[in-house]
MMTF fields as JSON, N, C-alpha, C and O atoms, coordinates in Angstrom:
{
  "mmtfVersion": "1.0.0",
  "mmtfProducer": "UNKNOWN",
  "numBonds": 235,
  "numAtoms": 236,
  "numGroups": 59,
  "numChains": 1,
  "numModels": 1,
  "chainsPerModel": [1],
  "groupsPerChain": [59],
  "chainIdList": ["A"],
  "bondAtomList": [4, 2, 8, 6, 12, 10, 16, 14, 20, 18, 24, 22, 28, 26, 32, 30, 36, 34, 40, 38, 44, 42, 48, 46, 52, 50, 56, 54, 60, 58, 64, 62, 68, 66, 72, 70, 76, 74, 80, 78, 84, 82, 88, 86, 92, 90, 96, 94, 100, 98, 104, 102, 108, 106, 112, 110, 116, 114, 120, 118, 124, 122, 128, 126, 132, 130, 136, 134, 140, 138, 144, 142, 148, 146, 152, 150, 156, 154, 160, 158, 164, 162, 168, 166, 172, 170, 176, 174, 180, 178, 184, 182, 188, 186, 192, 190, 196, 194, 200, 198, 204, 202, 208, 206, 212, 210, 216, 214, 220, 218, 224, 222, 228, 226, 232, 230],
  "bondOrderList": [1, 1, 1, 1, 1, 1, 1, 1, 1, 1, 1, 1, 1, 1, 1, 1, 1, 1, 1, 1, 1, 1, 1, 1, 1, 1, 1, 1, 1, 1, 1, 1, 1, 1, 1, 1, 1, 1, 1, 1, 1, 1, 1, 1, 1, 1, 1, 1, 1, 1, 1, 1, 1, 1, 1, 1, 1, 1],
  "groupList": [{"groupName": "UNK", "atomNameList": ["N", "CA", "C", "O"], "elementList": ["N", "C", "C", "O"], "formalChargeList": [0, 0, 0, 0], "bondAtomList": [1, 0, 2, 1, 3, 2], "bondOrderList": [1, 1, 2], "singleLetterCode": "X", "chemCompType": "L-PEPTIDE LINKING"}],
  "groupTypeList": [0, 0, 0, 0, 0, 0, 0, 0, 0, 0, 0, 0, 0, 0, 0, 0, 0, 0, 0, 0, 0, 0, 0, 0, 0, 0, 0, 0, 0, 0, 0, 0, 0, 0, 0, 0, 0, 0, 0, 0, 0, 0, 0, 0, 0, 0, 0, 0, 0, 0, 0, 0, 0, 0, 0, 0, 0, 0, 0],
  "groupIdList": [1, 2, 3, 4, 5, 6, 7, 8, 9, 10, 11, 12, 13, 14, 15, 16, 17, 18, 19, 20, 21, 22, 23, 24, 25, 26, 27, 28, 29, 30, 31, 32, 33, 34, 35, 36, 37, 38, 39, 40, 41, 42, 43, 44, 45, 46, 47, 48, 49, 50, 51, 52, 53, 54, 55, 56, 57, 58, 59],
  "secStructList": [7, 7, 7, 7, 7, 7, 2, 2, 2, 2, 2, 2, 2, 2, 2, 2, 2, 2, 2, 2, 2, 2, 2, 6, 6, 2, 2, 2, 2, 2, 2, 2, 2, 2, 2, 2, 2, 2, 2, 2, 2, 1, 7, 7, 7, 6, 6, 6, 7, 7, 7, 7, 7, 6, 6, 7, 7, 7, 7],
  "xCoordList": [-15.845, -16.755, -16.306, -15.746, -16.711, -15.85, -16.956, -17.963, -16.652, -17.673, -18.099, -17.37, -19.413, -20.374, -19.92, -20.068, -19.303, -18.692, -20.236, -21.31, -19.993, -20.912, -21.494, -21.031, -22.413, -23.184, -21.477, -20.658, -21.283, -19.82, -19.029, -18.732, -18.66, -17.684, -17.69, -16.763, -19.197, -19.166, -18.872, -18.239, -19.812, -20.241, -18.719, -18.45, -17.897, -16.802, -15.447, -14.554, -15.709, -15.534, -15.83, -15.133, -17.423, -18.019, -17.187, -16.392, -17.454, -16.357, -15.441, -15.557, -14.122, -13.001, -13.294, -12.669, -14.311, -13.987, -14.643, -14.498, -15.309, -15.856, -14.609, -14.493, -13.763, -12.793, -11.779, -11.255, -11.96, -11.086, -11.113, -10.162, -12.119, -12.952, -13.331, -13.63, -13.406, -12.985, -11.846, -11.793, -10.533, -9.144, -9.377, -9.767, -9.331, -9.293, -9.893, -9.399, -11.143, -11.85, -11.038, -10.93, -10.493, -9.703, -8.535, -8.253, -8.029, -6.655, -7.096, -6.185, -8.29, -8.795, -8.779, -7.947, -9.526, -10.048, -8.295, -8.039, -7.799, -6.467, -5.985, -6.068, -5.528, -4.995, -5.715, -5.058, -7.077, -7.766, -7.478, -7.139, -7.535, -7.032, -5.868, -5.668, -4.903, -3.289, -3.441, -2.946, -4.096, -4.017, -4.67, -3.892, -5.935, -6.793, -5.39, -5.275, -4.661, -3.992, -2.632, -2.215, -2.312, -1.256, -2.179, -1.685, -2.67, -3.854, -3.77, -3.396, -4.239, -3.973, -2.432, -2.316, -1.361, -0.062, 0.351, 1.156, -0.498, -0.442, -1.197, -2.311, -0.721, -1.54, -2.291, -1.798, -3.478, -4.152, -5.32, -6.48, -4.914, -6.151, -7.681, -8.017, -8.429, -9.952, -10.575, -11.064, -10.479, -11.006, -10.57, -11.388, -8.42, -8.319, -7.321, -6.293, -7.51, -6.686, -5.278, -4.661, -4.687, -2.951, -2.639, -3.452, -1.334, -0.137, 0.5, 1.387, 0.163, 0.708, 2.038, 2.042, 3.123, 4.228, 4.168, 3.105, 5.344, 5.892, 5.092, 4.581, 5.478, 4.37, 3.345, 3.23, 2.402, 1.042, 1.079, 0.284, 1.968, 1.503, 1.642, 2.719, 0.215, -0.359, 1.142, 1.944, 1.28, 2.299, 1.384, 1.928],
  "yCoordList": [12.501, 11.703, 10.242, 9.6, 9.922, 8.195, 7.181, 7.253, 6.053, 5.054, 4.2, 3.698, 4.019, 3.097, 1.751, 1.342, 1.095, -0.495, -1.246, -0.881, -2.209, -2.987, -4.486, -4.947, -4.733, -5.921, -6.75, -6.548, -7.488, -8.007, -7.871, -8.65, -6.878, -6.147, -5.962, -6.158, -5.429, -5.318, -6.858, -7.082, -8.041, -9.149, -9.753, -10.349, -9.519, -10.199, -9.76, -10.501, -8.089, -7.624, -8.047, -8.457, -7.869, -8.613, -10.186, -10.389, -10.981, -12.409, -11.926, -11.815, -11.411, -10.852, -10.612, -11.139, -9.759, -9.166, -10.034, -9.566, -11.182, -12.325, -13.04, -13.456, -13.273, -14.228, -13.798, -14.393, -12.284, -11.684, -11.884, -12.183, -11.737, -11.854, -12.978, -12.769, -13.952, -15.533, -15.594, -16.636, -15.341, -15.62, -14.984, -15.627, -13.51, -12.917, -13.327, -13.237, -13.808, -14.591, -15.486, -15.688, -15.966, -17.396, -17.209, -17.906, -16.207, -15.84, -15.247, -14.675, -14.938, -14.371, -15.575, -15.73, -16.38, -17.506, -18.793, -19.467, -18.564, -19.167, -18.327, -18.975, -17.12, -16.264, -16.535, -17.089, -16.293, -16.687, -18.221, -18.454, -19.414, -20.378, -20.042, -20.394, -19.215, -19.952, -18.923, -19.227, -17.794, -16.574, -18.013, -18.329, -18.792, -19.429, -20.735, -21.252, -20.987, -21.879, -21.372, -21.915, -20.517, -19.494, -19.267, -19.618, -19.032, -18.041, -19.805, -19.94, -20.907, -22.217, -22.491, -22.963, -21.832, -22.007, -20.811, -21.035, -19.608, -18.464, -18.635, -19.145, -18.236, -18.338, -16.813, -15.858, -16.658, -15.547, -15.092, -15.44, -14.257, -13.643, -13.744, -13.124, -14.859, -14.71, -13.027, -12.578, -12.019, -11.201, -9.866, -9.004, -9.597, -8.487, -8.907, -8.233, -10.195, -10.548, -10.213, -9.973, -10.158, -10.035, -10.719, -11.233, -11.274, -12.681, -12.917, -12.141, -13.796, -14.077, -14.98, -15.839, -14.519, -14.613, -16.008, -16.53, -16.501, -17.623, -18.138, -19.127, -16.364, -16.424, -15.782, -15.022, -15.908, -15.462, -13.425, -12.723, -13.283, -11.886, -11.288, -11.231, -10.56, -10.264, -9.093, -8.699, -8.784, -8.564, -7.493, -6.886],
  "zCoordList": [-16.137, -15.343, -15.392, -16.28, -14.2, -14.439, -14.474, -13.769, -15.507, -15.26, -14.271, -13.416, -14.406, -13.101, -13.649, -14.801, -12.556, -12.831, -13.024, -12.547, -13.737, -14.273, -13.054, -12.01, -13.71, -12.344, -12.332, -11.435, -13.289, -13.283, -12.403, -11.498, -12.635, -11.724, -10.363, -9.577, -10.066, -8.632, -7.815, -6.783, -8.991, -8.362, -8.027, -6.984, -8.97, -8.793, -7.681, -7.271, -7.345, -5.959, -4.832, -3.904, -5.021, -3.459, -3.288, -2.371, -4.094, -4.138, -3.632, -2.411, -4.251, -3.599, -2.036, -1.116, -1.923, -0.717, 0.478, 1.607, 0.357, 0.659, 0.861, 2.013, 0.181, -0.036, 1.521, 2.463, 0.976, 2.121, 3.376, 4.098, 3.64, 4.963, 5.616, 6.791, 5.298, 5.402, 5.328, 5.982, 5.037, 5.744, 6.556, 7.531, 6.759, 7.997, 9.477, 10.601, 9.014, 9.942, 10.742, 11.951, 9.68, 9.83, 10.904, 11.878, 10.479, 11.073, 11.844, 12.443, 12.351, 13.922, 14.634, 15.528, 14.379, 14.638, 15.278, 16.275, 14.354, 14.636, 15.862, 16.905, 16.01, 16.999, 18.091, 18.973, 18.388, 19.956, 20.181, 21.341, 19.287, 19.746, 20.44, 21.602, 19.613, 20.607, 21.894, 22.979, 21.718, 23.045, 24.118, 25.018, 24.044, 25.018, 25.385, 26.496, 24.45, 24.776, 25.848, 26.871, 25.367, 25.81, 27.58, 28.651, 27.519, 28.957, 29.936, 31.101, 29.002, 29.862, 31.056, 32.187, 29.929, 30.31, 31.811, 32.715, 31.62, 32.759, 33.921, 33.797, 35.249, 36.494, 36.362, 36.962, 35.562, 35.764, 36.567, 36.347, 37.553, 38.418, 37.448, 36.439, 38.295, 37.391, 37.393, 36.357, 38.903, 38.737, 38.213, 37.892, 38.077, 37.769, 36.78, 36.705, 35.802, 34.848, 34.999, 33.962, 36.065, 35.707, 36.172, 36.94, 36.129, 35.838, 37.25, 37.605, 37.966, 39.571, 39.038, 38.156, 39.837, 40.021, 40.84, 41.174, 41.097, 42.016, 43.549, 44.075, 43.857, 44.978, 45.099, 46.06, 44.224, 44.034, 44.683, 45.308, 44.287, 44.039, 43.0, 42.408, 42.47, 41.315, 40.669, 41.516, 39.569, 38.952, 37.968, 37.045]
}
């Protein structure tokens, strides 16, 4: 039978996994910046989102 981790233990998991989840956040958070910055630089159709070419035909 295996032992039940102690208040300790868990408490100091949840931290960990808190910790985790705030970078991750973070590094979500970083990525939609550069995609919105990136999307600034593209001529994208507002209604069927794909990438118009030179002469505006959708691609």
């Amino acid at each position: 039978m295996s032992e039940k981790p102690t208040y300790e233990e868990l408490e100091q998991r949840v931290n960990e996994l808190e910790k985790e989840k705030d970078r991750l956040l973070s590094e979500l958070q970083q990525a939609l910046r550069e995609v919105k910055q990136l999307g600034g630089l593209l001529p994208i159709c507002a209604k069927c989102k794909k990438i118009r070419d030179d002469i505006r035909i959708l691609e």
